[in-house]
Kinemage of the C-alpha trace (Angstrom):
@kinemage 1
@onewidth
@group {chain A} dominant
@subgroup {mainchain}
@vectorlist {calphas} color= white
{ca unk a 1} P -0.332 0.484 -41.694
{ca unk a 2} L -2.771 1.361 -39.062
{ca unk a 3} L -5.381 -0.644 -40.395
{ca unk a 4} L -3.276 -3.461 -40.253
{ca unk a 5} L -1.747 -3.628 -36.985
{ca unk a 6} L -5.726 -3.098 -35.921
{ca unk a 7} L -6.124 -6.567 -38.231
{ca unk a 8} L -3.633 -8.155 -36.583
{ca unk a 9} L -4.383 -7.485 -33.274
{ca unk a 10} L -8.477 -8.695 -33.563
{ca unk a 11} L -6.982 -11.661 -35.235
{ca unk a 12} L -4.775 -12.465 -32.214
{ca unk a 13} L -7.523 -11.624 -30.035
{ca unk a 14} L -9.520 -14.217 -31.446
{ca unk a 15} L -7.496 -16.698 -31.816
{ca unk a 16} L -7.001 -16.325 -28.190
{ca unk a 17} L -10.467 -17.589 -27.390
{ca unk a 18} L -10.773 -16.087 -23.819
{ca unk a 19} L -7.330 -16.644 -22.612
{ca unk a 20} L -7.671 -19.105 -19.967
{ca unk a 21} L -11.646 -17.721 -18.461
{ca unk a 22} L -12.136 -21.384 -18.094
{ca unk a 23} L -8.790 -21.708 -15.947
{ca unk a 24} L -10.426 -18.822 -13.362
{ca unk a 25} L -12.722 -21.603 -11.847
{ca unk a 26} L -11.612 -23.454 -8.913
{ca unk a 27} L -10.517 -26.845 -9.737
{ca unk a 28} L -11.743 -29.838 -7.564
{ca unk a 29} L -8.683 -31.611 -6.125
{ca unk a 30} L -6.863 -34.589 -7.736
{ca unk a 31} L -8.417 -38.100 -7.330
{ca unk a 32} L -6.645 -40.081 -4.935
{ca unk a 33} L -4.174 -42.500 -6.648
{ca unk a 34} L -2.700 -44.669 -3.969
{ca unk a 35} L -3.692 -48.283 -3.477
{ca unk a 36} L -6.792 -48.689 -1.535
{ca unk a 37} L -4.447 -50.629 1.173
{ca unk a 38} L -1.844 -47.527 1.396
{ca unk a 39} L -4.999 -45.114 1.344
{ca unk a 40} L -6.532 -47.148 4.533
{ca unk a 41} L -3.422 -45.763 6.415
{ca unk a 42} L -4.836 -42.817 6.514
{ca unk a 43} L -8.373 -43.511 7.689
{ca unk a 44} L -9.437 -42.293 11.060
{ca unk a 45} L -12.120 -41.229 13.698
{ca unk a 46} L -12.622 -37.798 13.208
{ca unk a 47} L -14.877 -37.895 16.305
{ca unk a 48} L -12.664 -39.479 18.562
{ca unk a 49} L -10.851 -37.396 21.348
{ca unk a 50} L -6.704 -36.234 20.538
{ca unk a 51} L -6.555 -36.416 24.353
{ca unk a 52} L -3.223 -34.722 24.233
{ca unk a 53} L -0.617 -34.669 26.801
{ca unk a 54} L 2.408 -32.835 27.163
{ca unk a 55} L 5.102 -34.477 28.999
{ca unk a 56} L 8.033 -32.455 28.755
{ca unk a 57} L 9.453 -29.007 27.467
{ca unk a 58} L 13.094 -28.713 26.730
{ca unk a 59} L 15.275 -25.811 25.198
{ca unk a 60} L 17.722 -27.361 22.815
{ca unk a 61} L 19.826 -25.954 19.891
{ca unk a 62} L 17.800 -22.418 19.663
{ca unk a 63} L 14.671 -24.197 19.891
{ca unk a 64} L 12.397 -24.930 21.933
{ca unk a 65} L 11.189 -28.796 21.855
{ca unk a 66} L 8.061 -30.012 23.134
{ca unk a 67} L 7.474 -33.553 24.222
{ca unk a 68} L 3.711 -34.408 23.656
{ca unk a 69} L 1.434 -37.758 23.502
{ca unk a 70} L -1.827 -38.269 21.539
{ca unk a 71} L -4.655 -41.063 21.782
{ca unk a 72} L -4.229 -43.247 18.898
{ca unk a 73} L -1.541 -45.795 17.827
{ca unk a 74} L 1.198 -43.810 16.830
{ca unk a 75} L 4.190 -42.699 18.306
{ca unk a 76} L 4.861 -39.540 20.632
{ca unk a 77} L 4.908 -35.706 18.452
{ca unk a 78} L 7.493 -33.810 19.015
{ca unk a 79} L 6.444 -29.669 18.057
{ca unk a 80} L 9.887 -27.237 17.770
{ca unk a 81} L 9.277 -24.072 17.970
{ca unk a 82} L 12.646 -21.866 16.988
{ca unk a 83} L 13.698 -19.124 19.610
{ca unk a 84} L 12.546 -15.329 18.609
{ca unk a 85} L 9.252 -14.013 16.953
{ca unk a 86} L 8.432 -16.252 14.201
{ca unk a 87} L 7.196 -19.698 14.900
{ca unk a 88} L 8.022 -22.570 12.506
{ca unk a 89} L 6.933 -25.724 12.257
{ca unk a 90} L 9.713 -28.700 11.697
């Protein structure tokens, strides 16, 4: 019976072929697959100044809200950060 369950068990081992060694590598990430004219929105200078500005703080609804501008052609940020310890972003 012994025997067996020792035959068994090399068999399963075998079969197993490693168990997923190849897996343990890191993977390179995914290709992009947008259109080329959706994946232009996302081009930019990553040389070019954020030349941020903060223009306002404000407490509202247990947060804690902070009015900012950026170079660049999109609209203002707006960071919350809740009230207490543990910052968050939203």
């Amino acid at each position: 019976m012994r025997r067996a369950l020792l035959l068994v068990s090399a068999v399963a081992l075998a079969a197993c072929g490693g168990c997923g060694n190849e897996r343990s590598a890191v993977q390179p990430p995914p290709k992009a697959t947008l259109p080329a004219d959706l994946l232009a929105l996302y081009d930019y200078d990553a040389s070019a100044p954020f030349d941020v500005q903060e223009s306002g703080v404000q407490k509202k609804d247990g947060a804690t809200v902070h009015d900012m501008t950026y170079a660049g052609p999109t609209r203002p940020a707006r960071p919350r950060k809740p009230s207490g310890t543990t910052p968050s972003t939203s």
